[in-house]
C-alpha positions in Angstrom: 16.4 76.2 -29.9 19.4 75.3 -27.9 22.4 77.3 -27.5 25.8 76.4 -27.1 29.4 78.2 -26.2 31.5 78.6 -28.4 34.6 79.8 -26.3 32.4 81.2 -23.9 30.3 83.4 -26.6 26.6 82.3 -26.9 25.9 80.9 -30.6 21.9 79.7 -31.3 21.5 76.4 -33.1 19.2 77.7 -35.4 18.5 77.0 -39.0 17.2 79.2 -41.8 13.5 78.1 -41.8 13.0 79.1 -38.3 14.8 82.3 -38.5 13.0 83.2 -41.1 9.9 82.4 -38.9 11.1 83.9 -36.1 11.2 87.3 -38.4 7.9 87.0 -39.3 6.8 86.3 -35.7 8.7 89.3 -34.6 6.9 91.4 -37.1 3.4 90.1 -36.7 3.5 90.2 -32.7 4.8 93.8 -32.8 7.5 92.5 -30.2 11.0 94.2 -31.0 13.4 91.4 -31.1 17.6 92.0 -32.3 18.9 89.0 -34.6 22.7 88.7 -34.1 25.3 87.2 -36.4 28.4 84.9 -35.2 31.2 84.2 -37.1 34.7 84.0 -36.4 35.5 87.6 -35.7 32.8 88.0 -33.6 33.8 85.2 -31.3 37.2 86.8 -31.0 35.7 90.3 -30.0 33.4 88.9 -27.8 36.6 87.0 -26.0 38.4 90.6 -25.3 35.4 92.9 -25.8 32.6 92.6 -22.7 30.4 95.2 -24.1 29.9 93.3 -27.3 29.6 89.7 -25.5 26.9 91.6 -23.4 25.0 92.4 -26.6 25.1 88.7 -28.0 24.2 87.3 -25.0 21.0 89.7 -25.1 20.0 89.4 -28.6 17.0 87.3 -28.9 19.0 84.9 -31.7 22.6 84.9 -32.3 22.7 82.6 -35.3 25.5 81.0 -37.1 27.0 83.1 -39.5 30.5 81.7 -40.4 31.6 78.1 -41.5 34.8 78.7 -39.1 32.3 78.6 -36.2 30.6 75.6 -37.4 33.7 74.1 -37.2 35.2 74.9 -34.1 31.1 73.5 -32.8 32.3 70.3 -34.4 35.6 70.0 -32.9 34.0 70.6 -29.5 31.3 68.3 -29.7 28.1 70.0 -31.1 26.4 70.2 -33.6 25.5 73.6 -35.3 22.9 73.7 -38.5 24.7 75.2 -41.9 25.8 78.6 -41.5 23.6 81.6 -42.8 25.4 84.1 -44.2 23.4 87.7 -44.9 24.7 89.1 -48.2 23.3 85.9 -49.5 20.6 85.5 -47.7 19.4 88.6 -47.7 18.0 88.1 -51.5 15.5 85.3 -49.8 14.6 87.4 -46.9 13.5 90.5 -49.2 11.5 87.7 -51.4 10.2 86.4 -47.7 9.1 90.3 -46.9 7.5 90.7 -50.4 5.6 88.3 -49.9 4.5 88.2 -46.3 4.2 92.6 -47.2 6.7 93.8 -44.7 8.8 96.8 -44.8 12.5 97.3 -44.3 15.1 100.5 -43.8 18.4 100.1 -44.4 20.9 102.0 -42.7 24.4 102.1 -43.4 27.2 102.2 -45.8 27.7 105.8 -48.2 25.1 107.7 -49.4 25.7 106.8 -52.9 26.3 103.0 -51.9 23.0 103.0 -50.1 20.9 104.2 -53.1 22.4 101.9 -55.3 21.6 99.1 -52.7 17.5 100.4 -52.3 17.4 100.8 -56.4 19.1 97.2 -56.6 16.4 96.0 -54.2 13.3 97.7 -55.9 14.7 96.5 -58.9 14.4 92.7 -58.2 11.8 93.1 -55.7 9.3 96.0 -57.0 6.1 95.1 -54.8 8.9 95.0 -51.5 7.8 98.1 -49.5 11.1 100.1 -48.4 10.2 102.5 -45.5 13.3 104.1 -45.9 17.5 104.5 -46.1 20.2 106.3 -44.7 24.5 106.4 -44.8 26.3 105.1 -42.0 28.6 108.0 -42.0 27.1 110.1 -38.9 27.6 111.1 -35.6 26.3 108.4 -33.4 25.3 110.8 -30.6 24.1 113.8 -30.2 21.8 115.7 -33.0 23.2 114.1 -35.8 21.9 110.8 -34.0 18.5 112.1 -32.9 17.8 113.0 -36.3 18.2 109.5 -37.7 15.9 108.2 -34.7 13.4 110.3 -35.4 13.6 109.9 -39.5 13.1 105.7 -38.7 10.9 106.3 -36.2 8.7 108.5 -38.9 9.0 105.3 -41.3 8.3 102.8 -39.0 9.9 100.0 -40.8 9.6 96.8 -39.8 13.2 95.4 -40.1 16.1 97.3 -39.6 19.1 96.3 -41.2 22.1 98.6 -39.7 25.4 97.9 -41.1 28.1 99.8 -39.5 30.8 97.3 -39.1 31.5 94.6 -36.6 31.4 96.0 -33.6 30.4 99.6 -33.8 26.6 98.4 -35.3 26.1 97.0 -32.0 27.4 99.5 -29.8 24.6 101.6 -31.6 22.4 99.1 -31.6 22.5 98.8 -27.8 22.4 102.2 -27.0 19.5 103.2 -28.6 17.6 100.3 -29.0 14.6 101.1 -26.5 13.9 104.5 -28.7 13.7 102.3 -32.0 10.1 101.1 -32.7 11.4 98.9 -35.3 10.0 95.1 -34.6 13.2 93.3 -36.1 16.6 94.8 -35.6 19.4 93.0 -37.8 23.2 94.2 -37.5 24.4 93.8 -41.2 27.9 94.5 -41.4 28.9 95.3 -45.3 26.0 93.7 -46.0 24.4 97.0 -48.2 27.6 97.0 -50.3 27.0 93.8 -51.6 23.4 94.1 -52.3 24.4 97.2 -54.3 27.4 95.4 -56.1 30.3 97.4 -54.3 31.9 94.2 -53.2 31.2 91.2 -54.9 30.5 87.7 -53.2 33.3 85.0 -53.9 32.9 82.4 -56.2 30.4 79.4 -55.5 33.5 77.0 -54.8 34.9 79.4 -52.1 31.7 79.7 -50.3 30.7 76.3 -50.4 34.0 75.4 -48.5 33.6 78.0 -46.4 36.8 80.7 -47.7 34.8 83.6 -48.2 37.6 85.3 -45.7 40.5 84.6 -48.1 38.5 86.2 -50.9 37.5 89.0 -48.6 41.2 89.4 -47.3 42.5 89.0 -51.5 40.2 91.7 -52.2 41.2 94.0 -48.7 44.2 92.8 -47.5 45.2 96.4 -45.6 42.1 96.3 -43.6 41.5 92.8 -42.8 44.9 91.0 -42.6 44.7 91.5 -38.8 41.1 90.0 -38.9 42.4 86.7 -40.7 45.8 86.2 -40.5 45.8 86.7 -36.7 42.3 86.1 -35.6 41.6 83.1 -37.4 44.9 81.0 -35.8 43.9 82.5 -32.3 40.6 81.0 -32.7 41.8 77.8 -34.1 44.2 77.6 -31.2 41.8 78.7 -28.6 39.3 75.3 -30.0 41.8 73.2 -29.6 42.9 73.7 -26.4 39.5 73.5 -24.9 38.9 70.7 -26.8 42.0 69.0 -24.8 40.6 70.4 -21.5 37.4 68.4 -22.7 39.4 65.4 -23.1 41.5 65.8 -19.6 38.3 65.4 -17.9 37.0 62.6 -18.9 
C-alpha cells in the first residue's frame, strides 16, 4: 500500500476492499489500529496544524476521503483509488460487521442525535451487535473524560467510531488512545448525524462529481463558508504551484 504527499500530508493509496480487510484484520488480531480520513480540509489543517499532521502521519491508514484530494493526486502525478467517503460507506461497513459479528460504539454528536443514529442502525441491521453510544458534548479531560473511558472500556467494542469534528476527534483520539482497548479506532466527523438523518447526503449527481462541499456549504453556509470558500482556492493554489516546481526540475 503505497503512500504519497499530498502537500506534504501523508494520504494511503488504498481502496475500499482492503480497508475493509484491514478492519477485519485489526479486529481478529486484537491489534489496536487508528483509520484516518483525508479530504480537502484535512490537508489544509495538516499544512498549519503540526499536532494534527503528527496524528495522520501515525495512523495506521490515512485513506482517501475527498474527491478534491483525488484530484490534486492527479494533478501531481499519482494515482489515488476512488475516494471513500464514511456517511456512505458506513451502511456497507455495519453490513461488513454483521456479518463477520463485530461490535461497534459510537461516540459523538447529541444525545438525542446519537440514539436516533444506534435505533437507525439496529433498525436496518438488527443481528449488528452495538456495545454501546455516547454524545460528543463532554469535557475531554478530567472526570467527565475518565468516565467515558471507563464506560467503552466496560463495552469493549470493537470499532470505535468518534465523531467530534475535524480536528478536535483527533486531538482526543491521540491523547487517550493507549487507555482505549478498542481494536479499530475510526474518527467520524458528522458522520452519526447522517446515519440518524440530521443532515442529509446530497443528491447522487453531486456526489458522483465530487460537490458534496457545495451542498454541505448550501445547507451551512455560517459555519463552513471559511472551510470552502477559502480553503478550497488555497489548496487548489497550493497544487498548482508544486505542480510547476515539479515541472521546473525536470
Amino acid at each position: 500500500m503505497p503512500d504519497y504527499r499530498i502537500l506534504g500530508v501523508r494520504v494511503d493509496a488504498i481502496g475500499k476492499a482492503d480497508l475493509e480487510r484491514s478492519l477485519v484484520d485489526a479486529v481478529r488480531s486484537g491489534a489496536r489500529k487508528v483509520f484516518a480520513y483525508v479530504n480537502v480540509h484535512a490537508v489544509n489543517l495538516a499544512r498549519t496544524d503540526s499536532r494534527f499532521r503528527r496524528f495522520l502521519d501515525a495512523a495506521d491508514v490515512a485513506y482517501c476521503d475527498g474527491e478534491g484530494v483525488r484530484l490534486g493526486a492527479r494533478i501531481l502525478g499519482q494515482l489515488l483509488p476512488p475516494r471513500i467517503v464514511l456517511t456512505h460507506w458506513i451502511w456497507d461497513l455495519c453490513a461488513l460487521f454483521e456479518r463477520e459479528g463485530i461490535s461497534v460504539f459510537f461516540l459523538g454528536a447529541s444525545n438525542e442525535v446519537s440514539s436516533k443514529a444506534v435505533a437507525e442502525v439496529h433498525r436496518r441491521f438488527p443481528r449488528l451487535r452495538i456495545a454501546g453510544s455516547h454524545h460528543g458534548y463532554f469535557t475531554k479531560s478530567g472526570p467527565e473524560n475518565e468516565q467515558i473511558i471507563a464506560a467503552i472500556s466496560a463495552a469493549r467494542p470493537d470499532v470505535l467510531f468518534v465523531g467530534f469534528g475535524m480536528p478536535l476527534q483527533e486531538y482526543w483520539l491521540e491523547d487517550n488512545l493507549d487507555r482505549l482497548t478498542t481494536r479499530a479506532v475510526l474518527p467520524a466527523g458528522s458522520m452519526i448525524d447522517y446515519v440518524a438523518g440530521v443532515k442529509r447526503t446530497p443528491p447522487a449527481w453531486m456526489s458522483n462529481h465530487g460537490l458534496e462541499w457545495l451542498h454541505r456549504l448550501v445547507k451551512e453556509p455560517r459555519r463552513l463558508w471559511r472551510r470552502y470558500l477559502i480553503g478550497n482556492p488555497r489548496y487548489l493554489v497550493g497544487i498548482l504551484i508544486e505542480r510547476w516546481k515539479q515541472d521546473f526540475k525536470k
